[in-house]
PLY file of the C-alpha trace (Angstrom):
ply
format ascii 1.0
element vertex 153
property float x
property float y
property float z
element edge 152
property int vertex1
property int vertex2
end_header
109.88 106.68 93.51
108.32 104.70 96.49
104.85 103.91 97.35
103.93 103.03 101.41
101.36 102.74 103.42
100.54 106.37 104.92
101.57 106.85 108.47
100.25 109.56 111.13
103.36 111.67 110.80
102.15 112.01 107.23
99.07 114.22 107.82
100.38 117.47 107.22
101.44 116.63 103.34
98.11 114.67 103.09
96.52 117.62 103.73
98.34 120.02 101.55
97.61 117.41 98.77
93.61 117.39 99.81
94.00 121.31 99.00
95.79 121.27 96.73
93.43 118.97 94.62
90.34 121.28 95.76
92.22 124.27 94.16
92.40 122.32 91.09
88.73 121.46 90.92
88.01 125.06 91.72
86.44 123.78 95.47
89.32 124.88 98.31
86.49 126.62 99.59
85.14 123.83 100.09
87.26 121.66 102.22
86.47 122.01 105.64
88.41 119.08 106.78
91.62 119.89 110.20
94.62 118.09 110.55
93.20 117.07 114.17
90.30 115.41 112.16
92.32 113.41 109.74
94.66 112.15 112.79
91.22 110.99 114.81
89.69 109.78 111.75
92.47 107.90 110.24
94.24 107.11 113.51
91.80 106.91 116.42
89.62 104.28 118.30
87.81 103.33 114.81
89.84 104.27 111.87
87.50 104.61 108.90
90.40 105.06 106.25
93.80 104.84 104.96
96.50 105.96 102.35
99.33 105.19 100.29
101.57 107.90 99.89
104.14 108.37 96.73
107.52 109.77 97.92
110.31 111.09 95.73
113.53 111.51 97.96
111.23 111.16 101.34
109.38 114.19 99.89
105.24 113.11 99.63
104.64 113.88 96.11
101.41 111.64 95.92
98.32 110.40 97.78
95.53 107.54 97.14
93.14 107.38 100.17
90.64 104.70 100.38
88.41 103.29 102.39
86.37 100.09 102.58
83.00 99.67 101.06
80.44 96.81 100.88
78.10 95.89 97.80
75.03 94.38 98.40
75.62 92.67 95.34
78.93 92.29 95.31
80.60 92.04 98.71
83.97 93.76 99.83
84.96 96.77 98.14
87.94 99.16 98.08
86.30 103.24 97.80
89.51 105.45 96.30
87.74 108.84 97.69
91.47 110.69 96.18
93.89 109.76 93.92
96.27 112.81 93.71
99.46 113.86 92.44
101.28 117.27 93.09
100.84 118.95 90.17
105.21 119.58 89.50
105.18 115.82 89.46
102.28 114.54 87.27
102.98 112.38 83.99
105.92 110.89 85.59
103.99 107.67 86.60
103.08 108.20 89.95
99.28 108.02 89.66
99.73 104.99 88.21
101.71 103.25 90.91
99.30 104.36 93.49
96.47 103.17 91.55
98.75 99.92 90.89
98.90 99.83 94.83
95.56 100.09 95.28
94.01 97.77 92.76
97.04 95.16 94.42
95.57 95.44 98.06
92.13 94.54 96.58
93.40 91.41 94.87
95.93 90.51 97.51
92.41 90.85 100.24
89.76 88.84 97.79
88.03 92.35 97.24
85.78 92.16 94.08
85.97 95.99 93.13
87.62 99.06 93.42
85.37 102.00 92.78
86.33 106.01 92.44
84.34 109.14 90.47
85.80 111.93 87.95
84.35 114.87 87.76
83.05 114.97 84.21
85.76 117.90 83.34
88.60 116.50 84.70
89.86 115.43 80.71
93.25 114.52 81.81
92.19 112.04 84.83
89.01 110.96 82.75
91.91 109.91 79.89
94.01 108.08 82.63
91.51 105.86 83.85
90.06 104.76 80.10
93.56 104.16 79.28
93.81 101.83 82.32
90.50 99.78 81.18
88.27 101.21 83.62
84.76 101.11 83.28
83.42 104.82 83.48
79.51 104.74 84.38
77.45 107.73 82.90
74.22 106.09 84.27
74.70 106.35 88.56
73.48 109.70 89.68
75.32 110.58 93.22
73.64 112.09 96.15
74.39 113.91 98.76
73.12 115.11 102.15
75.12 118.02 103.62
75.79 118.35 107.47
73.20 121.23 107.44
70.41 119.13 105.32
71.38 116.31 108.07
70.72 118.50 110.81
67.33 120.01 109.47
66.43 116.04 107.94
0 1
1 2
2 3
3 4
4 5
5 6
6 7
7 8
8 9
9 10
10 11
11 12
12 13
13 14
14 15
15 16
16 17
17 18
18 19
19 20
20 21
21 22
22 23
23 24
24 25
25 26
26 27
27 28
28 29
29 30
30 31
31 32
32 33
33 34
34 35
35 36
36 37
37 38
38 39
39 40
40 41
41 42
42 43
43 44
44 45
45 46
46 47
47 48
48 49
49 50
50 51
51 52
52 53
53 54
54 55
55 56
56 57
57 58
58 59
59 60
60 61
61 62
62 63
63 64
64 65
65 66
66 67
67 68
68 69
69 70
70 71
71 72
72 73
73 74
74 75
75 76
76 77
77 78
78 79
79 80
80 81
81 82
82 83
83 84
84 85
85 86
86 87
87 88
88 89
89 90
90 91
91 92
92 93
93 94
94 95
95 96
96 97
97 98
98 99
99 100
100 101
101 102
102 103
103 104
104 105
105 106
106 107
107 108
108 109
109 110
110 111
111 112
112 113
113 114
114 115
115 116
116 117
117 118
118 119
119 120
120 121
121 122
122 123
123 124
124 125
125 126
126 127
127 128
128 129
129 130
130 131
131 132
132 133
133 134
134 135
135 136
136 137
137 138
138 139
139 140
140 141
141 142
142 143
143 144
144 145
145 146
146 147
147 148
148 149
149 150
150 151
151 152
């Protein structure tokens, strides 16, 4: 088991995880994002995020991406918008190495939070985290604005 720092080359098995966690939460429908998207938005001219990949014999098994976020109140902030293991290889430790990982960058870089949502099914992930000590907020309401709602704002 090894966790890195997610290269370009790693795309394609980025993306098969991104589906494969929309099939879980019932969504793949939903997931509109290309390849050639995640290489320009992770790679090009202004990179707005990055991964740590969990590899079992070179083979990507696991995937935190992240992004950073600032707090008005707080300052610097890591975002973990997926933390997702293939689904042959979960409860052998790898989600928590990546989350490990992650919560390491954020202490290593002076960052005062690392923030993530559950959706309020997801029993198994919702365990994980209260196991770790996290702090799971039922009062923020999340909102969204849709490309079309953008366009017609």
């Amino acid at each position: 088991m090894k966790i890195r720092k997610g290269v370009k080359s790693d795309l394609p098995s980025v993306l098969e995880l991104i589906k494969e966690l929309a099939v879980y939460e019932k969504a793949l429908h939903e997931v509109e994002i290309t390849l050639e998207q995640l290489e320009e938005d992770g790679f090009g001219e202004e990179p707005v995020f990055q991964f740590l990949v969990a590899t079992e014999n070179e083979e990507i098994v696991g995937l935190a991406l992240y992004y950073f976020r600032y707090s008005t109140w707080k300052g610097k902030a890591i975002y973990l918008e997926d933390l997702v293991v293939k689904e042959s290889h979960r409860g052998k430790g790898y989600g928590q190495k990546l989350l490990d990982a992650i919560v390491e960058e954020a202490r290593q870089t002076g960052l005062k939070q690392v923030r993530w949502q559950v959706l309020d099914w997801n029993e198994p992930a919702i365990n994980f985290y209260k196991k770790l000590g996290a702090h799971l907020d039922d009062e923020w309401i999340n909102c969204t604005l849709t490309a079309k709602q953008i366009a017609n704002y």
